[in-house]
C-alpha positions as CSV (number, residue, x, y, z in Angstrom):
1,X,-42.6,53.6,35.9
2,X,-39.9,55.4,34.6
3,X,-39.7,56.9,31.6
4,X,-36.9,57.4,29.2
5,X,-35.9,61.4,28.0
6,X,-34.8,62.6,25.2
7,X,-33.0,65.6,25.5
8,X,-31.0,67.8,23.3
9,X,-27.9,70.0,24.6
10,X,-26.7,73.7,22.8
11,X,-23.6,74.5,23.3
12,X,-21.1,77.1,21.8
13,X,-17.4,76.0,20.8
14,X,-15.6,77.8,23.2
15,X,-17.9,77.6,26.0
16,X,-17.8,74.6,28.4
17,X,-20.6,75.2,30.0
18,X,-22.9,72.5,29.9
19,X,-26.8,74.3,30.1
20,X,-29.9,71.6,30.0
21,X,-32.8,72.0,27.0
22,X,-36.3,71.1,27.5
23,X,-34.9,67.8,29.6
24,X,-34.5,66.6,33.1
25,X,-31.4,64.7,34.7
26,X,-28.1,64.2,33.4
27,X,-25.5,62.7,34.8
28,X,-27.7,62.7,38.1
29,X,-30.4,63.1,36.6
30,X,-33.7,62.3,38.8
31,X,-36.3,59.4,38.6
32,X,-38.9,62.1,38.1
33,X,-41.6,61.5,34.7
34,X,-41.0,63.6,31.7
35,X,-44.0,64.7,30.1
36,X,-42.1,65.5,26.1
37,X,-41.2,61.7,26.0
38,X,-42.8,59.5,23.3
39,X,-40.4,56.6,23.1
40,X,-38.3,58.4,20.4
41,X,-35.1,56.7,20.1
42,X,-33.1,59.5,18.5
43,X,-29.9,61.2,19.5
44,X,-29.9,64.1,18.7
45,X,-26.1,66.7,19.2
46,X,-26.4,70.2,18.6
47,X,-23.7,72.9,18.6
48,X,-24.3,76.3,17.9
49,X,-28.0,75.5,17.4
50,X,-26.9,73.1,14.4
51,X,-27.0,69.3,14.2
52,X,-23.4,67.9,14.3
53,X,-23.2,65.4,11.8
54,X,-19.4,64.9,11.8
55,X,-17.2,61.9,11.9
56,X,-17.4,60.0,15.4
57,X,-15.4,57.9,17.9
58,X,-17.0,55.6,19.5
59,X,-15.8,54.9,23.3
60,X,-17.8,52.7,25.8
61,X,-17.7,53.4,29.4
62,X,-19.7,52.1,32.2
63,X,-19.6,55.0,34.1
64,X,-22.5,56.8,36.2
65,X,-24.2,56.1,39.9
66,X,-26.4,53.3,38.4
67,X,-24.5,49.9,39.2
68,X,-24.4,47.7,36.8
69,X,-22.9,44.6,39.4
70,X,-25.4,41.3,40.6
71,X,-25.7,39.5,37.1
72,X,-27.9,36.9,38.8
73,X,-30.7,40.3,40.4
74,X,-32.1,41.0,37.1
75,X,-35.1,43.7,37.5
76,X,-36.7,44.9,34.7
77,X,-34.6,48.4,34.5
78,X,-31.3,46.1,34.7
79,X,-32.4,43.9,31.7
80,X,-33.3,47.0,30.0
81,X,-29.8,48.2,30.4
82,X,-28.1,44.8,29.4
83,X,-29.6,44.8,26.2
84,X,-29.0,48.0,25.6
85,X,-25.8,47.5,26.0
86,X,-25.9,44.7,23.7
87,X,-26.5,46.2,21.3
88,X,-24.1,49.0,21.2
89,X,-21.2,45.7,21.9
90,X,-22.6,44.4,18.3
91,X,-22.7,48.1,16.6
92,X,-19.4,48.4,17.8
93,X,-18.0,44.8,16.9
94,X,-19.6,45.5,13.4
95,X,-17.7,48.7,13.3
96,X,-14.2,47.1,14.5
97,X,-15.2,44.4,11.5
98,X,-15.7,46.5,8.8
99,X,-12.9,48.9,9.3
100,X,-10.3,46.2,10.2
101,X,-8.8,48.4,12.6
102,X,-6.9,47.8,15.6
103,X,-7.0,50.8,17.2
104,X,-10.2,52.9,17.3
105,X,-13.4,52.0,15.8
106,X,-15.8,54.3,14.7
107,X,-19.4,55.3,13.4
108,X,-19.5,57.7,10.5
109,X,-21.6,60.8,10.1
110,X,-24.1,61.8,7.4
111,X,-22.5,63.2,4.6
112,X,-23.5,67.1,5.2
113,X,-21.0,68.3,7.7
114,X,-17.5,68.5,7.7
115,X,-14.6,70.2,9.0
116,X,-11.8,72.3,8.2
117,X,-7.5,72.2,7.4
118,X,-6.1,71.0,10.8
119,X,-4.4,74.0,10.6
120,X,-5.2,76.6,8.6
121,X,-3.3,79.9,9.9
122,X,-0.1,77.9,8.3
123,X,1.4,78.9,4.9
124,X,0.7,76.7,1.7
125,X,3.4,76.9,0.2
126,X,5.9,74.9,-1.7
127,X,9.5,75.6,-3.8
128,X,11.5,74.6,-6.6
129,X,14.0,73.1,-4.7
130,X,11.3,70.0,-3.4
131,X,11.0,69.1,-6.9
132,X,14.6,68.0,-7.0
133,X,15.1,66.0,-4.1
134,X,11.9,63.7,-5.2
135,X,14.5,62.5,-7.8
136,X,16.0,60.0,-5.2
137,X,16.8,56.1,-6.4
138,X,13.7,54.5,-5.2
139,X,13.1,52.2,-2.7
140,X,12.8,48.6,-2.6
141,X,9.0,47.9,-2.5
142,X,6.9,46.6,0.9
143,X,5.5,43.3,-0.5
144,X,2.6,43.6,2.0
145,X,1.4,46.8,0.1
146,X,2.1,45.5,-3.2
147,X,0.0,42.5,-2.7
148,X,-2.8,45.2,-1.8
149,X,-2.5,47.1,-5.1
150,X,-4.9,44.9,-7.1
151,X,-7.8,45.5,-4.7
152,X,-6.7,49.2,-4.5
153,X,-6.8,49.1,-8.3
154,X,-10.7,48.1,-8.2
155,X,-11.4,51.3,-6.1
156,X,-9.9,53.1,-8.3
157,X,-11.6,52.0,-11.2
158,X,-14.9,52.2,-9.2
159,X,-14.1,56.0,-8.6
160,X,-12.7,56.4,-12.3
161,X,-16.0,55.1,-13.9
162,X,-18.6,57.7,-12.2
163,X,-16.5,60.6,-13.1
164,X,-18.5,63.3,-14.6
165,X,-17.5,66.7,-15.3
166,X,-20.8,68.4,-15.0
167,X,-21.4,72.7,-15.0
168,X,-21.9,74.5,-12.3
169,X,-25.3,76.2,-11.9
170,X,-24.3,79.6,-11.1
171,X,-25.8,82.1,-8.0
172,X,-28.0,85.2,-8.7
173,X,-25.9,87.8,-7.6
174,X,-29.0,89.4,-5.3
175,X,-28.1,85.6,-3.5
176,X,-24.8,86.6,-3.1
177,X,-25.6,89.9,-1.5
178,X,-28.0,87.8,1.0
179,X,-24.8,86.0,2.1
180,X,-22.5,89.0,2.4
181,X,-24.8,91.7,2.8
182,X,-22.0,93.9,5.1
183,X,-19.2,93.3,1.8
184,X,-21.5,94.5,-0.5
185,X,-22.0,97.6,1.6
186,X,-18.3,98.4,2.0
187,X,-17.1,97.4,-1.8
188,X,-18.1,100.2,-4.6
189,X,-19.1,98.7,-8.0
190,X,-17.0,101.1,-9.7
191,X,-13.3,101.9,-9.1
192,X,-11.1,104.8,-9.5
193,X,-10.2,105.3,-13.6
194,X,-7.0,106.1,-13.0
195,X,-5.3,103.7,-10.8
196,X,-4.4,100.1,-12.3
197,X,-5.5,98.8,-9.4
198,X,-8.8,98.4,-7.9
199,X,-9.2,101.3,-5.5
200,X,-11.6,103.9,-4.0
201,X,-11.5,106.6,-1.5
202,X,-13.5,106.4,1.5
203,X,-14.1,109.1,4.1
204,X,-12.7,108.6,7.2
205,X,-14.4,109.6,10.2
206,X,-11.3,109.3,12.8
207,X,-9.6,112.2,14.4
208,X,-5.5,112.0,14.8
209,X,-6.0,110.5,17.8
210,X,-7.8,107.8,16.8
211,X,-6.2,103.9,16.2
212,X,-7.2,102.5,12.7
213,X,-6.3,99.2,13.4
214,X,-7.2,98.9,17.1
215,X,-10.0,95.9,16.3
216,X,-8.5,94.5,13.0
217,X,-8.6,90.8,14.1
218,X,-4.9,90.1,11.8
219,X,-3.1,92.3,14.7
220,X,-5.4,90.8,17.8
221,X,-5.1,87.7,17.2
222,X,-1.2,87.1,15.6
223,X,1.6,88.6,17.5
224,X,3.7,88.3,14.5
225,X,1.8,90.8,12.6
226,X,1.7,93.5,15.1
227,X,5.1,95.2,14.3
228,X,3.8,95.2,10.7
229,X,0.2,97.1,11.9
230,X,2.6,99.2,14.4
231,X,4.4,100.3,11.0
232,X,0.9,101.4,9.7
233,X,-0.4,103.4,12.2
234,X,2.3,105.5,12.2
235,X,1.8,106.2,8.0
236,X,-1.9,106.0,8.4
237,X,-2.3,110.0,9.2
238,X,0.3,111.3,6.7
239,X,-1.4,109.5,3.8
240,X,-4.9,110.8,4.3
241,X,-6.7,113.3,1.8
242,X,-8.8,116.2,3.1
243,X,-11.4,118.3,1.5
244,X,-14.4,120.3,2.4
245,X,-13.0,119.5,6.5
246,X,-13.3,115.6,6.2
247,X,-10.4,112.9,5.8
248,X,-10.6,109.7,2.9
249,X,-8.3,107.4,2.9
250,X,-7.3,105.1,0.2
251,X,-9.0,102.0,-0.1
252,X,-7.8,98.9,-2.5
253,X,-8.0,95.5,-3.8
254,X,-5.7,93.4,-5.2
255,X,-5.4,93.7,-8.9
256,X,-4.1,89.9,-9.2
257,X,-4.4,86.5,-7.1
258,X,-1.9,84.2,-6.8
259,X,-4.7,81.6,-6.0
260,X,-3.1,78.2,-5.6
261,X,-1.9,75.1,-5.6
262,X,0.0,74.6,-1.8
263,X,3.1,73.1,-1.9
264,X,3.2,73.7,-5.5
265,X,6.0,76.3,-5.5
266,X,3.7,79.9,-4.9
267,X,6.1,81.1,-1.7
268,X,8.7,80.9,-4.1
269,X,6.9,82.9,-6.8
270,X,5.4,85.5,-4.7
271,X,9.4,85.8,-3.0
272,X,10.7,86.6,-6.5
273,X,7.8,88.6,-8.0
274,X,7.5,91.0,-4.8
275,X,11.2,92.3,-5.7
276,X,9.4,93.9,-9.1
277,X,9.2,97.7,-8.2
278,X,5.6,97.8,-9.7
279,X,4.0,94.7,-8.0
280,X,3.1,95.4,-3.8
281,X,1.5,92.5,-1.8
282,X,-0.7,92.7,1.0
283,X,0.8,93.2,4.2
284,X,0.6,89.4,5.0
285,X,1.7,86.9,2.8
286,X,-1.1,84.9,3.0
287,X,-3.9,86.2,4.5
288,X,-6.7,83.4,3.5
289,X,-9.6,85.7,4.2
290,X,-11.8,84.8,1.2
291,X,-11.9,81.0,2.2
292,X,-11.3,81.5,5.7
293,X,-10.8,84.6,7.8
294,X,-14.2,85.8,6.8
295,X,-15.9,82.8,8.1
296,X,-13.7,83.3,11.5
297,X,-11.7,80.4,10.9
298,X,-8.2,80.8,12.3
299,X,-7.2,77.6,14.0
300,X,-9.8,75.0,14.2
301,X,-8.7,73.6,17.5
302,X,-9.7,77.1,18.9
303,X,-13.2,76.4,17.5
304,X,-14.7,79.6,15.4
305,X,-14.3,83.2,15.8
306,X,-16.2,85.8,15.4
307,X,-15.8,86.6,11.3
308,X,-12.7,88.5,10.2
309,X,-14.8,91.7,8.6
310,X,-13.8,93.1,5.3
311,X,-12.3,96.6,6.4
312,X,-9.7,94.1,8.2
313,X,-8.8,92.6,4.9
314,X,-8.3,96.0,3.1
315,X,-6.4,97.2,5.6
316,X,-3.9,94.7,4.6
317,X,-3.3,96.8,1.8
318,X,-2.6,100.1,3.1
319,X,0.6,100.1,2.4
320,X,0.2,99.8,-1.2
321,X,-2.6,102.1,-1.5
322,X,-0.2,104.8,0.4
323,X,2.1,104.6,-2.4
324,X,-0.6,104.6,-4.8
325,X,-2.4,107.8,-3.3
326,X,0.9,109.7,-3.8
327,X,0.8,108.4,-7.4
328,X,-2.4,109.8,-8.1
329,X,-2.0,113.4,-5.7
330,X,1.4,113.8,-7.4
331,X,1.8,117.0,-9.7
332,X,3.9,115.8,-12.4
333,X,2.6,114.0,-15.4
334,X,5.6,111.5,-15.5
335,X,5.5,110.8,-11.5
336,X,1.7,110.1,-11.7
337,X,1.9,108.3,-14.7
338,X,4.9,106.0,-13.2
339,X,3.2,105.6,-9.8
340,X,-0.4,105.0,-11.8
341,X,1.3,101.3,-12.6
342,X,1.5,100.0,-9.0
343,X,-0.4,96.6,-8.8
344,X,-1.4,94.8,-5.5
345,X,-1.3,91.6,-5.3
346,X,-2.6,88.3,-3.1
347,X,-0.9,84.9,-2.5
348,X,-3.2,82.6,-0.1
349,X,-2.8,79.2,-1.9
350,X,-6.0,77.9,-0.5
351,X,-8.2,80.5,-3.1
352,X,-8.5,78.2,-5.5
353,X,-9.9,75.0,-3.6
354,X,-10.8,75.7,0.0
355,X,-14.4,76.0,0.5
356,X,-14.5,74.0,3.7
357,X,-16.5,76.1,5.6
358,X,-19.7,76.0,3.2
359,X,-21.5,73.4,5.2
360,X,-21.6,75.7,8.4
361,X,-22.7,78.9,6.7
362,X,-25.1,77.9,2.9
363,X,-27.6,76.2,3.1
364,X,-27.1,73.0,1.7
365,X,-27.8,72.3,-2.4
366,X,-28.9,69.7,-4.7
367,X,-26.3,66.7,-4.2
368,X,-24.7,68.0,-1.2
369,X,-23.0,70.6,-3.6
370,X,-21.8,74.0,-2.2
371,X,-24.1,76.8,-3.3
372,X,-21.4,79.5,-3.4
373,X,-18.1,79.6,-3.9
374,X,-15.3,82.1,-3.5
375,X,-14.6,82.7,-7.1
376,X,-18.4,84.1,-7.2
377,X,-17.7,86.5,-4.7
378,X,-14.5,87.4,-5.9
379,X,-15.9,88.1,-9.3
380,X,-19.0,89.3,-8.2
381,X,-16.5,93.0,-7.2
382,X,-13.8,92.4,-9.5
383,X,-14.8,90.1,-13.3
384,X,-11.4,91.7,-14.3
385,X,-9.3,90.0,-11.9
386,X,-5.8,88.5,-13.2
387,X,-5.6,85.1,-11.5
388,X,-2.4,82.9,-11.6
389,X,-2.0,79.4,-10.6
390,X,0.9,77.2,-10.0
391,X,0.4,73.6,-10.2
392,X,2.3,70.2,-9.9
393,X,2.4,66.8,-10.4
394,X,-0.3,65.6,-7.8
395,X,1.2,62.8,-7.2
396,X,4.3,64.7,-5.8
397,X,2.4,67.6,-4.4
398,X,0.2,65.1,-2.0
399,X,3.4,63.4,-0.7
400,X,5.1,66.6,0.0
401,X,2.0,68.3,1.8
402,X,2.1,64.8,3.7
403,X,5.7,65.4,5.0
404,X,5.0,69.2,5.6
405,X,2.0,69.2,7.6
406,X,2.1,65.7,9.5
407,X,3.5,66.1,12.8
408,X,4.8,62.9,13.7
409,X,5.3,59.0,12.6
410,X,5.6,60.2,9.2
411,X,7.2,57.4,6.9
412,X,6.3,55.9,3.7
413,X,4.3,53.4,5.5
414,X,2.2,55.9,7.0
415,X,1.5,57.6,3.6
416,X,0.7,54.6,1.7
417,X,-1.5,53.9,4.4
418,X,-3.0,57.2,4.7
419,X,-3.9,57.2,1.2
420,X,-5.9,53.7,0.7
421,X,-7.7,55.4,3.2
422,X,-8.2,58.3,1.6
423,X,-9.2,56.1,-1.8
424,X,-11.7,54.2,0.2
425,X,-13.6,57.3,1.7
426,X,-13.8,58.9,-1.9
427,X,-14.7,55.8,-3.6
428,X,-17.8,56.0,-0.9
429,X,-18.6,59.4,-1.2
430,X,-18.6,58.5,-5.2
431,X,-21.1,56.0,-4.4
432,X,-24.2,58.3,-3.5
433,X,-23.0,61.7,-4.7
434,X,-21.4,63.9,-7.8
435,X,-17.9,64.3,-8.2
436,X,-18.5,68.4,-6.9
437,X,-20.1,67.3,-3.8
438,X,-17.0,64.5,-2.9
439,X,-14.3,67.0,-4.1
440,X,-15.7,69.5,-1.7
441,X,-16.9,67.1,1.2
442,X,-14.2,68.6,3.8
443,X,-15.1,65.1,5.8
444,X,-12.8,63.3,3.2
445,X,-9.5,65.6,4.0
446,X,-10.0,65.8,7.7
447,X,-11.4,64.2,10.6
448,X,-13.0,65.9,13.8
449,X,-13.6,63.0,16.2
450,X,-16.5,63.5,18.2
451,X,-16.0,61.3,21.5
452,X,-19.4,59.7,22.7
453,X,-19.1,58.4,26.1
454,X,-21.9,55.8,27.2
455,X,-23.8,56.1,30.8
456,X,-26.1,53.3,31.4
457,X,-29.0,53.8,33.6
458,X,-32.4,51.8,34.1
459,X,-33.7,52.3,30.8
460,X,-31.4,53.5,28.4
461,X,-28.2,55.9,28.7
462,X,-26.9,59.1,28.9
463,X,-23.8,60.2,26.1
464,X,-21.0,63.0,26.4
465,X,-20.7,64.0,23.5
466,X,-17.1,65.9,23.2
467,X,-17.1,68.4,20.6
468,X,-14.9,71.6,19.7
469,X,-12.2,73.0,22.4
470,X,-13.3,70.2,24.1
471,X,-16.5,71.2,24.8
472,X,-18.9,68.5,26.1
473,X,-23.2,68.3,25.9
474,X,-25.2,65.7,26.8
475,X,-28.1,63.7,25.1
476,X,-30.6,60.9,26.0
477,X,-30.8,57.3,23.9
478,X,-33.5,54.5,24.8
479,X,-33.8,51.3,23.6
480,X,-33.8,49.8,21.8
481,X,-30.8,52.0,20.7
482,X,-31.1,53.6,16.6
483,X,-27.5,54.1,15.4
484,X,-26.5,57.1,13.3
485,X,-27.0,55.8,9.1
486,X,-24.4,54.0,8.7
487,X,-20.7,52.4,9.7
488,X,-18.0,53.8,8.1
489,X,-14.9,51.1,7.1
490,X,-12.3,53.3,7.9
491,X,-11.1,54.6,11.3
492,X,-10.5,57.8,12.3
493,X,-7.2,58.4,14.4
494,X,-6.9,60.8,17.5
495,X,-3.2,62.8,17.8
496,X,-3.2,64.4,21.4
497,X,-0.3,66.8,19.9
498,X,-2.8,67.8,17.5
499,X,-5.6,68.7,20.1
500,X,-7.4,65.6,18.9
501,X,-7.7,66.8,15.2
502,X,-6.1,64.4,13.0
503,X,-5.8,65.4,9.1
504,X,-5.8,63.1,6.5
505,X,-3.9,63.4,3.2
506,X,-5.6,66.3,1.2
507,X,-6.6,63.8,-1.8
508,X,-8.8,66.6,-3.2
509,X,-6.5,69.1,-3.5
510,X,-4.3,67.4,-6.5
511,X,-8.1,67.3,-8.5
512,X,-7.1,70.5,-10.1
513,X,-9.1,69.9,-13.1
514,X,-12.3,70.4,-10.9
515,X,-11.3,73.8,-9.0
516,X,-10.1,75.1,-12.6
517,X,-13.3,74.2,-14.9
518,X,-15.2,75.8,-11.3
519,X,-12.9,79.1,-11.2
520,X,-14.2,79.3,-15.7
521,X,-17.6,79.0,-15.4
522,X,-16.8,82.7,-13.9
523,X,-14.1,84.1,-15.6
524,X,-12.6,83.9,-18.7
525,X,-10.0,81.6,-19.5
526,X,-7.4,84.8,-21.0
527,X,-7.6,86.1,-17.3
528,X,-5.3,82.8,-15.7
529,X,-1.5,82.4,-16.3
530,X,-1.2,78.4,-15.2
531,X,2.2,77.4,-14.2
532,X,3.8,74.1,-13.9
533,X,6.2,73.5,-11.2
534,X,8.4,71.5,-12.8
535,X,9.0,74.2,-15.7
536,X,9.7,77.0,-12.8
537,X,12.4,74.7,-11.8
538,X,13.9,74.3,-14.1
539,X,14.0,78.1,-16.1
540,X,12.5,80.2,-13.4
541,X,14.0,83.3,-15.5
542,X,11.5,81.9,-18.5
543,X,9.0,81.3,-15.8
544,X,9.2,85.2,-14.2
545,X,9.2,86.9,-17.9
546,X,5.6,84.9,-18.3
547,X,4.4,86.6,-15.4
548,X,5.8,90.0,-16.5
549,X,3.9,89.7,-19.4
550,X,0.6,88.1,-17.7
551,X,0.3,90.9,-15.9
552,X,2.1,93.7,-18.3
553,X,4.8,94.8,-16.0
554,X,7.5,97.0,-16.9
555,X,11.0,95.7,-18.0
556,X,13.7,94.9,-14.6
557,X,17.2,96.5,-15.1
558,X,20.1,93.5,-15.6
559,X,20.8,93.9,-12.1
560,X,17.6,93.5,-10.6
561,X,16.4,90.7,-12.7
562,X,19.4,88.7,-11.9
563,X,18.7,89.2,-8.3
564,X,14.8,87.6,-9.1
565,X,16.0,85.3,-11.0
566,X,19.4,84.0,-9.3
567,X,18.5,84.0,-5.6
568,X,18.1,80.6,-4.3
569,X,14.4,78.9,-3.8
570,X,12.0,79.7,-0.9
571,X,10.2,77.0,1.5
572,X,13.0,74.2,0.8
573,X,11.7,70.8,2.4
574,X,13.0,70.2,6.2
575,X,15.8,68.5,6.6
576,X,14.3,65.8,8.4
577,X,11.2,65.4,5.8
578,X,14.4,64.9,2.8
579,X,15.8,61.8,5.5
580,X,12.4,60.0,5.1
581,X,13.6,59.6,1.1
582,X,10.6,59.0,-1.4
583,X,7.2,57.3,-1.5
584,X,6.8,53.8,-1.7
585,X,6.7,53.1,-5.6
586,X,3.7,51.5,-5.5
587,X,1.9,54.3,-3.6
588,X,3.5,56.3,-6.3
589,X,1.5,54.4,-8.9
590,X,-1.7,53.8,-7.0
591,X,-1.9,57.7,-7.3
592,X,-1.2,58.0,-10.8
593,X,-3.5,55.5,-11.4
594,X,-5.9,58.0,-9.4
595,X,-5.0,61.1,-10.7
596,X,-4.7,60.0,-14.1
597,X,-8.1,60.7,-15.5
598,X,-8.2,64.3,-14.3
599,X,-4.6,65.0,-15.1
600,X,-6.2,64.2,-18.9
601,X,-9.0,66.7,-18.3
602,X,-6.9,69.4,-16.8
603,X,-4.5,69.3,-20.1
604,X,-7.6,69.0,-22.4
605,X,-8.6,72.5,-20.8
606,X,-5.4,73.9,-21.4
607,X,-4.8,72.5,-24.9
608,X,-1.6,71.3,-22.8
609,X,0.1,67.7,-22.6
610,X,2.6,68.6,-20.3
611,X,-0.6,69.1,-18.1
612,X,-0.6,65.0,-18.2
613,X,2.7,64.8,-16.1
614,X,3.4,61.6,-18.0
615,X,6.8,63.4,-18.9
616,X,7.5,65.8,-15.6
């Protein structure tokens, strides 16, 4: 008799190699007995040693040695097959059913695991100069998708009516040590007294010789940041200090954090304030280490990394700290005291929202809610942080971020459609958990399909899973076959262009009341500036003195604040995105509809109507 095997494959993202686990066979795999079998009927995918609960295409092949030809010869291992594959014809039916799709069908994952931005080494960034060209006549309505709003309305309503803004519970900070034991170890807990911003010296234990930034991971892996470290090394050794025979070098953090929204004009902020003499950025405009780098997240079709450490990070701010080390070595009274204001700041958009990567590194939490999130780290070295955000209507900001990161068959077809979709997969994840959990279920802004191919033998079948970088492992099913929880409606689309990572339309992103009432529960409310787009655009000179102040800059000549506040507007849509003219209006309004409720939250926080964008 032969018996069925269960198997389980580990495999690493950016290895191929397939490597066998306490199984026998394969793909030719042998007719010999495994002892471990006990008529589970579990499939079980690993990678990295971790279960891989993501989203999954399904795809049926009759592929293998086994023939599955000679209806009318039925031996028992043949009629085990058949209704084996029965069964996985009426999963799959019932899949293509429920999702009325017509192109892939699909089973869905448990909720815990997710994935990441499509693409997260690009810039999130948006300008003034969108917001006018959303003021186009708009179009005549598709009648198909107009006919669809009232059942889109009752999602809606279904998603408005469990929304609850609950607190945070908070970590211990001994917790977050745990997590970041190595950041702990590098950051001090106390900061020079007489530098604005937060900075320390460190010794240095390099001779002259000796590269600083041979193994920062910015330079390895980013050709178009090496000129900028090539530029460093050759300061590094002229802005050391030396006493008693050993070198220190000037270490800092950023004093402020421009910490979101993308697409919501902060390229065009950080372009004007970096032309202030007192304000120095990091080296890279966006760097996205606190919600990315540090995880090793770079591009996700190039799986993980190893993690980005901190010392990387901080040397993005050498430059800055140069300047401030001669402030603070200089002599005179008035130079030290003039140098003493530097501030160094930091402009990765995705701060303020992106926790994607929680579900591969925390354990999980009550409700499927991310233990940790950046702000506690962040204020965990620095509770006096200045943090500015720039926001916009979400309605506009999702449509924009649609156009800017889609990479082809972008209309306003695709969008509505994109979005129902993105409605439906909320209003599910509403269903079963807290709003905190669905906001930050990184499942419901992307997809990671996870091919399964099916080979048949005698008594069950082997599957390929395809994972990251197009890795591949194998696993063992039985009859009769146990299905993963549940069948998702929606379908989830593979873009070869894209490396088989398709993102959806970041829904999540515009729930700014959420990220905002998160980021408080650590800091103090007098410690944010929030901006509206749509008031940058129109005064950006009223816009820039409110930063000046926020952060207690000193006054710009007439000259120099004329060239902030007069030179045109950074990141202006593509050409080809302003052809593809506006939203369908009734996407427009399904979204308002949408983002209605926690528009009205976000201006109750603020004490703020315009907050509402009822009047943009």
């Amino acid at each position: 008799m032969t018996h069925c095997i269960n198997c389980c494959i580990q495999l690493s993202p950016d290895n191929t190699h397939k490597q066998q686990v306490g199984c026998r066979g394969g793909p030719q795999h042998s007719r010999q007995e495994c002892p471990v079998c006990k008529g589970e009927n579990n499939i079980v995918f690993r990678v990295d040693g971790k279960q891989m609960n993501l989203l999954a295409v399904l795809e049926v092949r009759a592929e293998g040695n086994e023939s599955w030809g000679g209806f009318l010869r039925f031996k028992k291992g043949k009629r085990c097959s058949l209704v084996f594959g029965l069964i996985i014809m009426t999963l799959v039916m019932a899949s293509y059913i429920l999702s009325g799709a017509h192109q892939e069908l699909l089973i869905s994952s448990p909720f815990h695991y997710g994935t990441f931005p499509s693409n997260p080494s690009l810039m999130d960034g948006e300008n003034p100069s969108d917001m006018k060209e959303n003021h186009h006549q708009l179009s005549v309505n598709n009648i198909s998708y107009v006919k669809d709003y009232p059942s889109i309305k009752l999602i809606i309503n279904s998603i408005t009516a469990r929304i609850e803004f609950t607190t945070r519970q908070l970590p211990d900070i001994e917790d977050l040590k745990k997590q970041e034991l190595h950041m702990f170890s590098v950051i001090p807990s106390k900061f020079l007294p007489n530098s604005k911003s937060p900075c320390w010296y460190e010794e240095f234990t390099g001779r002259n010789t000796t590269d600083p930034y041979l193994t920062n991971s910015y330079a390895l892996y980013s050709k178009r940041f090496r000129s900028t470290f090539d530029a460093l090394r050759k300061a590094f050794w002229g802005h050391l200090s030396h006493a008693a025979g050993k070198h220190f070098r000037l270490r800092c953090l950023p004093h402020f954090y421009i910490i979101g929204q993308p697409k919501c004009g902060t390229t065009d902020l950080y372009d004007r304030l970096r032309l202030h003499p007192e304000v120095k950025f990091s080296a890279i405009k966006e760097p996205h280490w606190w919600t990315r780098k540090r995880f090793g997240i770079v591009r996700l079709r190039d799986g993980l990394r190893d993690r980005y450490p901190v010392e990387d990070y901080l040397d993005l701010f050498d430059l800055a700290a140069h300047q401030i080390h001669h402030g603070l070595q200089a002599s005179s009274a008035k130079e030290h005291s003039k140098m003493n204001r530097i501030i160094i700041g930091e402009a990765s958009a995705s701060t303020m929202w992106d926790n994607n990567a929680w579900t591969f590194f925390y354990d999980n939490s009550t409700d499927g809610e991310p233990p940790f999130l950046t702000q506690d780290f962040i204020h965990a070295f620095q509770p006096d942080a200045k943090l500015i955000v720039m926001l916009r209507d979400p309605v506009e900001r999702l449509y924009s971020d649609y156009l800017y990161f889609a990479s082809s068959n972008k209309s306003a077809d695709d969008f509505h459609e994109k979005v129902t979709e993105a409605l439906q997969l909320f209003e599910n994840c509403m269903l079963d958990y807290s709003l905190r959990s669905c906001v930050y279920n990184n499942t419901l802004n992307n997809a990671m399909p996870l091919k399964i191919i099916l080979m048949p033998t005698e008594c069950g079948a082997w599957l390929q899973v395809q994972a990251l970088a197009g890795a591949t492992s194998w696993s063992w099913a039985a009859p009769p076959f146990t299905p993963p929880p549940s069948l998702t409606s929606l379908p989830v689309k593979e873009d070869p262009a894209a490396g088989g990572l398709v993102q959806q339309v970041r829904l999540q992103v515009g729930l700014y009341a959420v990220y905002l009432l998160d980021w408080l529960t650590v800091f103090n409310k007098k410690q944010f500036l929030v901006l509206r787009l749509e008031d940058h655009a129109s005064n950006v000179k009223y816009t820039m003195h409110r930063v000046f102040q926020f952060l207690n800059l000193g006054p710009l000549s007439e000259k120099q604040e004329a060239l902030m506040t007069k030179s045109p507007a950074s990141n202006a849509r593509r050409p080809e995105d302003r052809n593809l003219g506006p939203m369908w209006p009734v996407t427009q309004k399904i979204l308002q509809d949408f983002y209605g409720p926690f528009n009205a939250k976000l201006a109750q926080v603020l004490a703020d109507e315009a907050f509402t964008w009822k009047k943009t």
